[in-house]
N, C-alpha and C positions, 0 to 999 in steps of 0.2 A: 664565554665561548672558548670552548679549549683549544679548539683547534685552528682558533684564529690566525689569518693569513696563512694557513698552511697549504700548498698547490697540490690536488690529488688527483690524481688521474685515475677514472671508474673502466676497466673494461668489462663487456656485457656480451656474453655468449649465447647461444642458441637452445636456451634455457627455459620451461615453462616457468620456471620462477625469475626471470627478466621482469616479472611484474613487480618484482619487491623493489627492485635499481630505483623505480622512481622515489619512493619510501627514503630508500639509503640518498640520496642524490640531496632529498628533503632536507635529510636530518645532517648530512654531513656542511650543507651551507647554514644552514641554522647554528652550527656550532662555528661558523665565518671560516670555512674551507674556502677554498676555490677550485672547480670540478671540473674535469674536461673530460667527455665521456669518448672511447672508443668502443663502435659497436660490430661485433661479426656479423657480416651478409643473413644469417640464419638468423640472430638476435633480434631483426628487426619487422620478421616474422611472429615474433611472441610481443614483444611492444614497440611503438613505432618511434621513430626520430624526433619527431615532432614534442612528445611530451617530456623525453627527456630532457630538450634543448630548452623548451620553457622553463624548468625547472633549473638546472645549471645555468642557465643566462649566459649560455656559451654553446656555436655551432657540435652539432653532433660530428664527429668524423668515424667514416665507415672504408673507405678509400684510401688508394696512397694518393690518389689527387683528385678536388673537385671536379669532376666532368664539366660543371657549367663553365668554368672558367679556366681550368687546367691550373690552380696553383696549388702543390707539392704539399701534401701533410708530410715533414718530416721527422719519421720516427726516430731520428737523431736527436734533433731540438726537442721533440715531447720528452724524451728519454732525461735530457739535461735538466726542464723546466720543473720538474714534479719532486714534494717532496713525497710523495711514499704513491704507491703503483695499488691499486686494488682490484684483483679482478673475481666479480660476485656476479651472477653464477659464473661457476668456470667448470664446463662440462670436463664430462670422462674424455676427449676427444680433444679440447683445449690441453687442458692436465699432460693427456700423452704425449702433445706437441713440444709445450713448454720443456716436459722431462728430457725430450732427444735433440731439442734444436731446430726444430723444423717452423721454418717463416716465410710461409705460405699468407699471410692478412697484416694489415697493420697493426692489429695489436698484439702478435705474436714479434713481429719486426721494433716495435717500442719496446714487450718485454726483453727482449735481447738488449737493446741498448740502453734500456733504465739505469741510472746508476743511483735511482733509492733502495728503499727498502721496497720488496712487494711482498703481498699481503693476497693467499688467494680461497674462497670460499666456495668450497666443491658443492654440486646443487647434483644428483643424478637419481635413480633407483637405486635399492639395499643392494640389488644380485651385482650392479655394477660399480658400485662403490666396494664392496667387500672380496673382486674378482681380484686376484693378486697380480694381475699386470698395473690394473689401478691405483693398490697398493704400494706397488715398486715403483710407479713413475713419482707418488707423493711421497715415500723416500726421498727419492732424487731430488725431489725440489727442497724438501725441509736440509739433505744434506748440503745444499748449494745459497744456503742461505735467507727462501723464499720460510715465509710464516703463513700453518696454515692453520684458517679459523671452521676449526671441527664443521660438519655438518649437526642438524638435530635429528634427536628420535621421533619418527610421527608418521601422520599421515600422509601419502605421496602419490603423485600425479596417475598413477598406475594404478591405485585401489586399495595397493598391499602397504604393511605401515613394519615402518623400519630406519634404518639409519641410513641417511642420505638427503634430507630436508635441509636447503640450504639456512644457516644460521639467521635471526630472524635481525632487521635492521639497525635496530637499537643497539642489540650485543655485538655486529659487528664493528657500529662507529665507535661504540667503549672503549672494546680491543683495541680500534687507532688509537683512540684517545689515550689509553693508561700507555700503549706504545711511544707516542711521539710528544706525550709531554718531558717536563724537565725533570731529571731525579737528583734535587740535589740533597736528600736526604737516604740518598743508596747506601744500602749498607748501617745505616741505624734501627736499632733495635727500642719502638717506643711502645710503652703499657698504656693506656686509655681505660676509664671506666664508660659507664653509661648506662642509661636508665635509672627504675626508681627498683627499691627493695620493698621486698613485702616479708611481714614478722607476724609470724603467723598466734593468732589468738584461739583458733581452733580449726578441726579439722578443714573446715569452711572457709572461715574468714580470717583477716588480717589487715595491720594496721599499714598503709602505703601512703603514696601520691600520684599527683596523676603525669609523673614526667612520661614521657613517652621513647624516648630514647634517640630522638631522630637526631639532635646537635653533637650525642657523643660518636654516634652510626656517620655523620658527616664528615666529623674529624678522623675518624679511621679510614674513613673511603680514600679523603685528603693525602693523608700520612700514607698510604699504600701506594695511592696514583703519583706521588710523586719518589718512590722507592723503600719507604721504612719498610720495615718486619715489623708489624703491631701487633699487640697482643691486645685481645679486646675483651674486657670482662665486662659482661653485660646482665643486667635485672632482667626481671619477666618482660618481656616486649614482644612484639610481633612484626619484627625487622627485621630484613634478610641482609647478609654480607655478601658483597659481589667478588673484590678483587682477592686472588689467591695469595696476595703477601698478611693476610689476617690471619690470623689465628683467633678463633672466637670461642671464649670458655663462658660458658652459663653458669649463673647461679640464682639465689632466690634470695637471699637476706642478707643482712648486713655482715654476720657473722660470719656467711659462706663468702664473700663480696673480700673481707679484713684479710680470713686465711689464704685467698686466690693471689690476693696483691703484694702480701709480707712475703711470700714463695717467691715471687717473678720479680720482685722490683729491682732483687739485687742483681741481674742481669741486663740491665736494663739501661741506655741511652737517656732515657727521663722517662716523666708519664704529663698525662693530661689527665685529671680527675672533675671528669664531669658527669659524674652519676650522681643523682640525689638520693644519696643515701638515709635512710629515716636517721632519727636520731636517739630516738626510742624503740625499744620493743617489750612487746607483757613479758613481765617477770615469770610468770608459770602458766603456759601456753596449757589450754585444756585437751586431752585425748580427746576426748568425745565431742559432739558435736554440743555447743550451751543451749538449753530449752531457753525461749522465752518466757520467761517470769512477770507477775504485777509488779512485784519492787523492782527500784533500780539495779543496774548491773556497775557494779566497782568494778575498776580496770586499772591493776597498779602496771605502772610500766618503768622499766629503768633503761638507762642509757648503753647508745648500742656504742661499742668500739669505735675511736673517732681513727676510721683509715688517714685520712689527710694530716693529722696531727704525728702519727704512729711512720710513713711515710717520709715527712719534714723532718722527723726525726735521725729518719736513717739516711737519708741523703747525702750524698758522698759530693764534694768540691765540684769535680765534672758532671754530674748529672744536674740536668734541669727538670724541675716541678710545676706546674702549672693549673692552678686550682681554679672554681668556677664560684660566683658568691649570686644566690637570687635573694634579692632582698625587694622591702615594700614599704620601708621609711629608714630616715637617714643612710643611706644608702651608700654613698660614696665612706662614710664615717664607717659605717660596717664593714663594707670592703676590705679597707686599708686596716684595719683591725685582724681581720682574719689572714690577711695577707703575712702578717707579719707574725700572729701567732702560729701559724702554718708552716712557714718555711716557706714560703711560697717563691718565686722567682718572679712572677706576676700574674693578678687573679684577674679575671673578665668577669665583669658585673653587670648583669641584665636586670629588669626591676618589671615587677607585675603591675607596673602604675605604667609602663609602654602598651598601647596600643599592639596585639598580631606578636607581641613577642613574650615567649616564656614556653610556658608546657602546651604541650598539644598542639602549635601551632607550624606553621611550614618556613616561618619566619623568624629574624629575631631582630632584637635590638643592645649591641654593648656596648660598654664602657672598658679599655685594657687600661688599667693599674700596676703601674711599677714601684719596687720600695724607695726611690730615688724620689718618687712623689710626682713622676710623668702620668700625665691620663691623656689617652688619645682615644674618644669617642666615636664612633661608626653611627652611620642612617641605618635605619630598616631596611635588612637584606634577605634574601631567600637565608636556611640554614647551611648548605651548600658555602655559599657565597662566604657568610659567618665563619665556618671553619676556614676559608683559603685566609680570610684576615690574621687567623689567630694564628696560624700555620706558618705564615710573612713573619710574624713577629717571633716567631721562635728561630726561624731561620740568621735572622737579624740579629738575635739577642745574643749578645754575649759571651757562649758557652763554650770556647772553641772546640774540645775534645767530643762534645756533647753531638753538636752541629759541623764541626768538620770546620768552622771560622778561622781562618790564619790572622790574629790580632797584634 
């Protein structure tokens, strides 16, 4: 949960999309926030009090004071208690207040005296979103330090379809998330491989596996969300990169995969090499497409470039390396073998004899290997989870120039 014990204060404007708050309200406790919503008078015309307060497990405030009983919401203390301010939707009207000052409602009187960060998610029509008063007042606010999270392109409460949909719940809680987590890898520059290679046997076919790509897609998310510049060389997959500190270079073979990483490594902070790379590819790959024939088909195939060897090689004092080993007997024996022929710094060894973990799956199961001859094993964890492990450990390791370590 990323955003564990983090205080955030939701405001909710008079917004046809106040339907999404509930969404956002959902997802931002699910990641162990803690929400206090304020809602504009109009706001609770489009959804009511009621569901949002079940959902936050905290009174709704709309008032500077309970009517039933006359005690003072003060926009002072909200201001002080919260670590980051969000306000989703935040009408043309809200926006224009916020830009001049004007504190006219409680949540306009918190924003004044927040001393987090806020964070606000314009919800209107294209014509009013794009009218250049609206413009200059979201100036004003990005000048003053407020963060604003884009509207989308699409379909909108008016008929017509355009830019002005407020961002959808998910990619705003990210936003917090990759915001208010910790970056104590700011400022490094790391290479990641991922995925599987395919070597190609003709125009068709080709000899692969079936990694999928999701544990090295993990580690780059990891390595972003908490500050690297990663450089992600990635097999054929069909994985998207979310956070903007990636840089994502495709390729298809080993050969392509060899040439991407001997370019970049030398620039480079370390790398994670967790692509399963074939190890073989056909020697003379056919133009044309092969007929099926009665007799068998001979398939010589010779060895692709070993990146991790090539890599180990070049590795400079300050950089750190960190290799991946699947193996499916003698296992630990394997590891530490390659570990050591590698150049490795330390390898993370997962085994197709684990249960939900290896290729394909959403899970995994390792074992981290140091040359000192440390093994510190992990349960079955999401692949998520997997990368913050191995991510701990590099933070930890070491490297100081690498990871910024004062030892």
């Amino acid at each position: 949960m990323v955003l564990q014990g983090k205080k955030i204060i939701l405001g909710v404007t008079g917004s046809i999309a106040a339907y999404k708050s509930a969404q956002l309200i959902r997802l931002l406790v699910k990641e162990g926030a803690e929400v206090k919503v304020i809602m504009t008078a109009l706001a609770k015309e489009f959804i009511t009090p009621l569901t949002l307060a079940t959902l936050a497990k905290n009174p709704i405030l709309v008032d500077f004071f309970d009517p039933t009983n006359g005690n003072w919401n003060s926009h002072v203390d909200l201001g002080l208690w919260a670590d980051a301010f969000l306000i989703a939707p935040a009408t043309a009207n809200t926006i224009g207040k916020m830009a001049t000052g004007v504190a006219d409602n409680l949540l306009l009187t918190t924003y004044l005296s927040a001393k987090c960060t806020v964070f606000v998610a314009p919800a209107m029509d294209l014509d009013m979103f794009a009218h250049p008063s609206t413009q200059r007042n979201l100036q004003t606010l990005k000048s003053i330090g407020n963060h604003i999270i884009e509207p989308g392109i699409g379909e909108l409460a008016s008929g017509l379809e355009g830019k002005g949909r407020m961002e959808e719940p998910e990619s705003i809680v990210r936003f917090l998330a990759n915001f208010l987590t910790p970056k104590p890898l700011l400022g490094k520059k790391i290479l990641i491989t991922a995925g599987p290679t395919y070597e190609k046997i003709d125009p068709v076919r080709f000899v692969g596996n079936y990694s999928s790509g999701k544990m090295g897609f993990a580690l780059a998310e990891v390595c972003a969300s908490r500050g690297a510049d990663v450089c992600l060389i990635a097999g054929p997959v069909h994985l998207k990169t979310i956070n903007s500190n990636i840089e994502r270079i495709d390729v298809t073979s080993a050969s392509e995969m060899y040439d991407v990483v001997m370019n970049r490594f030398y620039g480079m902070d370390g790398a994670i090499l967790c692509a399963a790379v074939a190890d073989f590819t056909p020697l003379e790959p056919a133009f044309s497409k092969l007929k099926r024939e009665k007799e068998n088909l001979m398939l010589e195939l010779m060895p692709t470039k070993d990146i991790a060897a090539a890599v180990g090689d070049m590795k400079m004092q300050q950089q750190f390396l960190v290799g991946f080993a699947l193996e499916t007997n003698n296992e630990e024996e394997n590891a530490f073998k390659k570990l050591e022929r590698k150049n490795f710094d330390f390898i993370v060894l997962n085994s197709l004899n684990d249960v939900q973990a290896g290729f394909g799956f959403e899970t995994n199961k390792i074992t981290i290997l140091h040359r000192t001859g440390l093994k510190k094993h992990f349960e079955l964890k999401t692949k998520k989870a997997v990368a913050e492990d191995i991510i701990d450990e590099i933070e930890t390791f070491e490297v100081p120039i690498a990871i910024g370590i004062k030892i």
